[in-house]
C-alpha positions in Angstrom: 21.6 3.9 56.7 19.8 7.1 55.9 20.6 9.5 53.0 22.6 12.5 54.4 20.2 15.2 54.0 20.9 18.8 52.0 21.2 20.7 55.0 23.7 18.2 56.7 26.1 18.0 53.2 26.0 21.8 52.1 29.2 22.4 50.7 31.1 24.2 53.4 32.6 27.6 53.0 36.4 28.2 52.7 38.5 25.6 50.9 36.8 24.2 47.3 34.9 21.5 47.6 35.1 18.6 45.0 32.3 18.0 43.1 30.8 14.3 43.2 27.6 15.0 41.2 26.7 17.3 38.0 22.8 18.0 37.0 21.7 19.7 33.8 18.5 22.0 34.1 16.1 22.1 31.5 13.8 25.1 32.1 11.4 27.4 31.0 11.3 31.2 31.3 8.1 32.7 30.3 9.0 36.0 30.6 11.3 37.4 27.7 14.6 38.8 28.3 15.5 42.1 28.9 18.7 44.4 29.6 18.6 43.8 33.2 17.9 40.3 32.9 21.1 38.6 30.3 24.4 38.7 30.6 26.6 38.5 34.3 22.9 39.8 35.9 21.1 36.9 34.7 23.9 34.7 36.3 23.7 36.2 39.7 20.2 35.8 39.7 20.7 32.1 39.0 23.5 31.9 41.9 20.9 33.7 44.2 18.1 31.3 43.3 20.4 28.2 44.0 21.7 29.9 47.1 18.7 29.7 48.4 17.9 26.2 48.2 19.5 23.4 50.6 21.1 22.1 48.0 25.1 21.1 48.3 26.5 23.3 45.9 30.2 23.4 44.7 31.2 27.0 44.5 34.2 28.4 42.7 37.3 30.3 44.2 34.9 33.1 44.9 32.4 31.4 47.1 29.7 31.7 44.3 27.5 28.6 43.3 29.2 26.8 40.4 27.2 27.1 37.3 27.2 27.2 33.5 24.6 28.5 31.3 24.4 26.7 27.6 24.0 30.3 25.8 22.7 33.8 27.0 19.7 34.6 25.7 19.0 37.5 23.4 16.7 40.7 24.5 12.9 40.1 24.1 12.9 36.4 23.8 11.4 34.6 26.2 12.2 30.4 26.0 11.0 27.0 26.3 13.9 25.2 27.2 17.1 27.0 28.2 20.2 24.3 29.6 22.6 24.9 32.6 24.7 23.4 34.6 25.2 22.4 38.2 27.5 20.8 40.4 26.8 19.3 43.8 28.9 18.1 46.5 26.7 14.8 47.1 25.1 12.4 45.3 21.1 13.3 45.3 18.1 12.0 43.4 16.4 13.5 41.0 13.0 14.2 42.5 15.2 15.8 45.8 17.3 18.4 43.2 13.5 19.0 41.5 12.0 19.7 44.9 15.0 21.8 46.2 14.7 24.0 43.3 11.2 24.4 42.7 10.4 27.1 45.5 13.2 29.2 44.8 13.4 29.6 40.8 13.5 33.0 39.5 10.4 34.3 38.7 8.8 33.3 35.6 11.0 30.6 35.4 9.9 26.7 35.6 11.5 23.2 35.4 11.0 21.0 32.1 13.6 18.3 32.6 16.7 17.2 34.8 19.1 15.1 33.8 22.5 13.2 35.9 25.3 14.7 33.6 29.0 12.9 34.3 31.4 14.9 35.7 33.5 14.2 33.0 31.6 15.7 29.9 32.3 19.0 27.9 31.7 22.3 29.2 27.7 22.8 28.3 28.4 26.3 26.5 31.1 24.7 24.4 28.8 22.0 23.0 26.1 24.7 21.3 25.3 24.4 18.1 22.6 26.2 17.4 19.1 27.2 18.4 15.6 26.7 17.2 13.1 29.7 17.9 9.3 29.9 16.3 8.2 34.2 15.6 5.1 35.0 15.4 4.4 37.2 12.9 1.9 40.2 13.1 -1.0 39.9 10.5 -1.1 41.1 6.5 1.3 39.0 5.5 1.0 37.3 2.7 1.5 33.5 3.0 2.4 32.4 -0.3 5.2 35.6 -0.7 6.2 34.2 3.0 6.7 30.9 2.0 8.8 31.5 -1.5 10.8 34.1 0.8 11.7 30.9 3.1 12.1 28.5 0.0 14.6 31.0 -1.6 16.7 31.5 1.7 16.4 27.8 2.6 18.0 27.2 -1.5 20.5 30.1 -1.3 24.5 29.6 -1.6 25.1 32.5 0.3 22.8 35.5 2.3 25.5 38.5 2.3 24.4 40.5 5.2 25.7 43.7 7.7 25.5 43.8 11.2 26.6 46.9 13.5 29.4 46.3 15.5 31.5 48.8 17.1 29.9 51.8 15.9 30.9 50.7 12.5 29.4 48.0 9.7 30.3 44.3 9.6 29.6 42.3 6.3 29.0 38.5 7.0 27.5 35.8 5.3 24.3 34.7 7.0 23.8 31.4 5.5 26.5 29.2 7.0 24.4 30.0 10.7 21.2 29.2 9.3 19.5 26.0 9.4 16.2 25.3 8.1 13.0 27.3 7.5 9.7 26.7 7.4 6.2 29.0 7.5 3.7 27.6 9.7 -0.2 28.7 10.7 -0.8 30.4 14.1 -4.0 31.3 14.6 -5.4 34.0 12.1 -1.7 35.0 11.5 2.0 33.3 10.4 4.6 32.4 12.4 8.2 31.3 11.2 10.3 28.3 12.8 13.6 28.5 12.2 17.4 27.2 13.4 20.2 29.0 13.9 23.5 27.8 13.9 26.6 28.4 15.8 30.0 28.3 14.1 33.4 28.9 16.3 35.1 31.5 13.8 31.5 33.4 12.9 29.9 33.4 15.9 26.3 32.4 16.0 23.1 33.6 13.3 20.8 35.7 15.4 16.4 35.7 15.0 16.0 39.1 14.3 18.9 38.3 11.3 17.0 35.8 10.0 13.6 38.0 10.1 14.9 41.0 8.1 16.4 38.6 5.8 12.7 37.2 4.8 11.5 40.6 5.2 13.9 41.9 2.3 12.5 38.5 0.4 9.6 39.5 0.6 9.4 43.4 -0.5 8.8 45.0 3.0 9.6 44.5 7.1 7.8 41.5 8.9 5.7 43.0 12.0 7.3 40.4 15.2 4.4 39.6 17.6 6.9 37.4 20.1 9.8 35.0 19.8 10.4 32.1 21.5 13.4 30.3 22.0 12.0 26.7 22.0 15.8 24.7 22.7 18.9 24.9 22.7 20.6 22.3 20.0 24.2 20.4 21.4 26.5 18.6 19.5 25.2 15.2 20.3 21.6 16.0 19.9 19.9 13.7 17.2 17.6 15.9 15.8 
């Protein structure tokens, strides 16, 4: 017996479907962020790409696709590999969700991975832990001053920090949502590679946070060429 096709087990309108199949998306989005493109306008881009496709998508209560994006992404960052979530209404292979989704991605946006999630498992946002990026730094900086800065945050008990929030100041401690650093070549400049960390109560350490911190290491502001996002870290990730 044949495989029902996309077309023949689109999840019909009206009453919700039950899901029998959940695919995480690894992808790429070359382009970085910007105001129009985070948030609940980023997510209806996403349900507008997957729309498209022949896919048989669950949808929630208000006929949308059913989705769930790991974390959104801050402004100017473009990424390597971003995580959501997807529910279908059939059992398909991995090579026919690929193929389905490969024509109708938002632009700038590409497939790195695919991966047959049980149904079962933990909301994707709620097992985020953190995030690795890499800044490129623009040039005259000095390495060795970059690399004590990173040594001495890396050793620190505590970073006290403030952050606006509210139209007011907000003192925190950026140390418990900061991972390791390190200072690494690229090309005739620096570049920084870093993990942030995500804590329930404090929220989640931010790249530009972590930037002006080594700046203020080092005597003077660190000139950002581009930031990349390079993964998303889960809670049962081994490295």
């Amino acid at each position: 017996m044949d495989a029902p096709s996309a077309a023949s087990t689109r999840a019909p309108a009206g009453p919700l479907v039950e899901p029998r199949q959940r695919w995480r998306i690894a992808f790429a989005r070359a382009e970085p962020a910007s105001a129009d493109t985070i948030g609940r306008a980023y997510q209806t881009t996403w349900e507008e790409a997957l729309a498209a496709t022949d896919l048989p998508l669950v949808q929630t209560d208000r006929g949308r696709p059913r989705l769930a994006l790991a974390a959104p992404l801050p402004i100017g960052i473009s990424a390597k590999r971003e995580l959501l979530d997807v529910w279908l209404a059939a059992v398909f292979e991995a090579w026919r969700v690929r193929e389905a989704l490969e024509s109708h991605l938002p632009p700038g946006h590409s497939i790195v991975g695919l991966e047959n999630v049980w149904l079962g498992a933990p909301p994707l946002p709620g097992r985020v832990i953190g995030a690795e990026y890499l800044v490129a730094l623009e040039g005259g900086v000095d390495p060795a001053a970059l690399r004590a800065a990173a040594a001495r945050i890396g050793a620190a008990g505590s970073l006290p920090r403030e952050r606006a929030k509210g139209g007011g100041v907000k003192r925190y401690d950026l140390r418990p949502l900061l991972g390791d650093v390190a200072v690494e070549s690229a090309g005739p400049d620096l570049a920084v590679r870093f993990r942030t960390l995500t804590d329930p109560e404090l929220g989640s350490g931010r790249p530009d946070e972590v930037v002006a911190a080594l700046g203020d290491e080092v005597g003077a502001p660190l000139g950002v060429r581009a930031v990349v996002r390079e993964r998303i870290v889960l809670a049962d990730d081994e490295t």
